[in-house]
C-alpha positions as CSV (number, residue, x, y, z in Angstrom):
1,X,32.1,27.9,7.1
2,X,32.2,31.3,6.1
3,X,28.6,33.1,6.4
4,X,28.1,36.6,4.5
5,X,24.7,38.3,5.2
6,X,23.2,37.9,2.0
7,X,23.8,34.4,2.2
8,X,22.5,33.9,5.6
9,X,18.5,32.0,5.9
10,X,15.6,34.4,6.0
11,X,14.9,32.1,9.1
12,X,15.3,28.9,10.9
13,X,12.4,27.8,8.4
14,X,14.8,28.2,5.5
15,X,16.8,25.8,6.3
16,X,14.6,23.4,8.0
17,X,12.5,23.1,5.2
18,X,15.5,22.5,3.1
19,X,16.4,19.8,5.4
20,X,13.2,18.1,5.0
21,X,14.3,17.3,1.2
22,X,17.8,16.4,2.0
23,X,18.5,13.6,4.4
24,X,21.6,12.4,3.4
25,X,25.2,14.1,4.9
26,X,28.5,13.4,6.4
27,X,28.8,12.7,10.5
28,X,31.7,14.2,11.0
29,X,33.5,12.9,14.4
30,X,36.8,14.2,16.6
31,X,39.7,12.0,15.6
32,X,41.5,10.2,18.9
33,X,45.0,11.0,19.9
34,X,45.5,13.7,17.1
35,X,43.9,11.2,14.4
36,X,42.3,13.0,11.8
37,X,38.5,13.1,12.1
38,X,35.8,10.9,10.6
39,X,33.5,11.0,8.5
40,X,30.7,8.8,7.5
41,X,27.7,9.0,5.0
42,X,25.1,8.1,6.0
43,X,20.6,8.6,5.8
44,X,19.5,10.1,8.5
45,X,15.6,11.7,9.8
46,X,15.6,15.2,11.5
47,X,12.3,16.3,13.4
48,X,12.5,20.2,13.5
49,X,9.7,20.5,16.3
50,X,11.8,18.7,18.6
51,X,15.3,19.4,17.7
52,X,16.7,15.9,17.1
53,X,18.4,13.7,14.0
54,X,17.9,10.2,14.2
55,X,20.4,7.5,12.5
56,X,22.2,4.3,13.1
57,X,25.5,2.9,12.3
58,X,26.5,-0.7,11.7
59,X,28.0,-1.7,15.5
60,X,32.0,-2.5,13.5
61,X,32.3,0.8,12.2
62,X,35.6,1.8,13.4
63,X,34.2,4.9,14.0
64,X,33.0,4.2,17.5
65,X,35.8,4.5,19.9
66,X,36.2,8.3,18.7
67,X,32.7,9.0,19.0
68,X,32.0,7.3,22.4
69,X,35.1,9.4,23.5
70,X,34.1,12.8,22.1
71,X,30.3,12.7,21.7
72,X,30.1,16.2,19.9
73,X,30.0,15.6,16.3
74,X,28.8,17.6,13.4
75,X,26.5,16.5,10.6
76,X,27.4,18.3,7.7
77,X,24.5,18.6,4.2
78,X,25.7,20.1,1.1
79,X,23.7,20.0,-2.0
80,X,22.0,22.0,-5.1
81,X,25.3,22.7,-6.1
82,X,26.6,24.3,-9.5
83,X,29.4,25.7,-11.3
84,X,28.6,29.7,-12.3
85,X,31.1,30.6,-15.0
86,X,32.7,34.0,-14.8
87,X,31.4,35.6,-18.1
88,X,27.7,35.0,-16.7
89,X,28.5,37.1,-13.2
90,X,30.1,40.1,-15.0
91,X,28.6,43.4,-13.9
92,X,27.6,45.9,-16.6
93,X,30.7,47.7,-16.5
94,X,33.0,44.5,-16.8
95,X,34.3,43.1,-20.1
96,X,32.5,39.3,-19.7
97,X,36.2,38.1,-19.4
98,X,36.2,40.1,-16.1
99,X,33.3,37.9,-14.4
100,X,34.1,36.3,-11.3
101,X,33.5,32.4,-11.4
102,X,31.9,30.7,-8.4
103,X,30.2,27.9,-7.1
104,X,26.3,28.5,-6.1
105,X,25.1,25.8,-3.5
106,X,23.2,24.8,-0.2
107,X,24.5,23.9,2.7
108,X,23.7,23.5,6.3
109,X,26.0,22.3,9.5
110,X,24.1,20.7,12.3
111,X,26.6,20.6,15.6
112,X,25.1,17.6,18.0
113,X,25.5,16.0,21.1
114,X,25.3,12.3,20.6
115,X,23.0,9.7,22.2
116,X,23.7,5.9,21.7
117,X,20.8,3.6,21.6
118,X,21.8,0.4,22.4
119,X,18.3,-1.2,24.0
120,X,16.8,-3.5,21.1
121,X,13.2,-1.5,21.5
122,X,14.8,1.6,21.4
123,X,16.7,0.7,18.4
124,X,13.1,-1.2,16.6
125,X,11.6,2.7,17.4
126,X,14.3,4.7,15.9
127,X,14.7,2.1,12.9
128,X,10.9,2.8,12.8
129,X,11.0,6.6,12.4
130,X,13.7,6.3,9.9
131,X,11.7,3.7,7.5
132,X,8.7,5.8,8.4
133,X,10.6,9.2,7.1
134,X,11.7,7.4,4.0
135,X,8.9,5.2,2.8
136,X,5.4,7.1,4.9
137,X,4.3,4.5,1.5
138,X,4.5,1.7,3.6
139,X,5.6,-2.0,2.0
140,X,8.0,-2.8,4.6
141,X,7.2,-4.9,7.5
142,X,7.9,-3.4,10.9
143,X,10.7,-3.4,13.3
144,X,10.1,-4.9,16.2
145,X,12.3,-7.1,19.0
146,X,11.9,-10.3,18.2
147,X,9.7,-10.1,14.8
148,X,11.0,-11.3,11.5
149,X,12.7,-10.4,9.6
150,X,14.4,-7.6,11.4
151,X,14.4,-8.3,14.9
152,X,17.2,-10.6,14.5
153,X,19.2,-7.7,12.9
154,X,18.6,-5.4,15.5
155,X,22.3,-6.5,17.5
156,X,24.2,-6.0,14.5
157,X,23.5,-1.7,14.7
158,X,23.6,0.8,17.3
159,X,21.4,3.6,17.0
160,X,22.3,7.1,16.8
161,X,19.8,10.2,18.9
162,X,22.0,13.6,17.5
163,X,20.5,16.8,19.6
164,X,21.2,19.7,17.7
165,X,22.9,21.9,19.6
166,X,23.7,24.7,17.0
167,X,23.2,25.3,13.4
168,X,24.8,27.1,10.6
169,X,23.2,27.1,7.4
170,X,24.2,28.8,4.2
171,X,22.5,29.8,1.1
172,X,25.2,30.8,-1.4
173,X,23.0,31.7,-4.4
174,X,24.4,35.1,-5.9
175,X,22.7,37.2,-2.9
176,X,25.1,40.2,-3.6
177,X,24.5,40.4,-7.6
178,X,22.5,43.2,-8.9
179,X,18.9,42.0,-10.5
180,X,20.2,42.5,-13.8
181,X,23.0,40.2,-13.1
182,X,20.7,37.3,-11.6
183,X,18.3,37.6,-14.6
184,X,21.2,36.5,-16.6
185,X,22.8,33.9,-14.3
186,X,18.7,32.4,-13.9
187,X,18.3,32.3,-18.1
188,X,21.7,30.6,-18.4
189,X,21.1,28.0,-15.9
190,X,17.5,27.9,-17.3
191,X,19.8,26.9,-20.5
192,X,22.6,25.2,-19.4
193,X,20.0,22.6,-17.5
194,X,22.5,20.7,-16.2
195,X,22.4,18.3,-13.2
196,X,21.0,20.2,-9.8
197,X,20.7,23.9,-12.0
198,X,16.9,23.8,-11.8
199,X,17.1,23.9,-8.2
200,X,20.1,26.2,-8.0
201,X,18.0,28.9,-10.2
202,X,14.8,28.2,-7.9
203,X,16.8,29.5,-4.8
204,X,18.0,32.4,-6.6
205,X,14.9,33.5,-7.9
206,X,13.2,32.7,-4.5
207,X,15.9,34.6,-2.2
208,X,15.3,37.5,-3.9
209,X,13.9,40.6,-2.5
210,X,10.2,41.6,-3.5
């Protein structure tokens, strides 16, 4: 993934932060004998204090062989993502005709090392921090070896410990555009209100310098 400087996080918080909102991706994982790789979607919980994603996969996934093989996987996050037509990105100087179209969006690239969780009261525990990142509401009963309803499920999954390893996060949000420019991508978005433009105009505005 190509990373220009005004693209870049301000900081590890940046993207971190971002993460905390988006917990769905892509574990991507090294095809075997010149396969192509995989990739699943899947939910997943990341813990920035301690450097970990926790997730779990259904135990038939045909995914496993390759992963067990080649436990260095990337789990890839891409969202807040919009179409800028060219007229809007025009400089001053340009006819509107002469405006660059783009795409503005967020994305981050977690590379792992992967950990398989295949003791029933490790599995309950990560299940637990998963339900626990998703519903801290409460209403479903716990996890637990077994407990109904779900301890009887617990063979059926393997669980998933990712430690990040190495991150690269972008933030692709018209960082190189003049102030004058941005004013008039944010009011067309602002006008356009289309699906995710809210939050692509947020990160614009926000990334910009004081």
């Amino acid at each position: 993934m190509l990373i220009h400087p005004w693209d870049a996080p301000h900081d590890d918080t940046e993207w971190q932060r971002w993460l905390d909102d988006h917990d769905f991706g892509q574990l991507v994982v090294n095809g075997l004998d010149g396969e192509p790789p995989h990739v699943q979607p899947l939910h997943f919980a990341f813990d920035a204090e301690s450097g970990e994603v926790v997730t779990h996969l259904a135990r038939p996934n045909p995914m496993w062989p390759a992963l067990l093989a080649n436990p260095e996987v990337v789990l890839s996050v891409v969202d807040d993502y919009v179409y800028v037509p060219g007229p809007w990105q025009a400089g001053p100087e340009q006819p509107t005709e002469h405006g660059e179209p783009t795409s503005f969006y967020a994305a981050v690239q977690l590379r792992c090392r992967t950990h398989v969780v295949d003791d029933p009261a490790g599995k309950a525990e990560l299940l637990n921090r998963q339900v626990g990142h998703f519903q801290p509401e409460g209403g479903s009963a716990e996890v637990g070896v077994g407990l109904a309803p779900y301890g009887r499920l617990l063979s059926g999954i393997r669980g998933l410990r990712l430690e990040v390893t190495g991150v690269r996060a972008k933030f692709k949000f018209g960082g190189r555009r003049t102030a004058e420019v941005q004013d008039r991508i944010a009011g067309n978005l602002a006008g356009r209100a289309g699906p995710r433009d809210a939050a692509a105009r947020e990160h614009m505005l926000r990334r910009r310098p004081a």
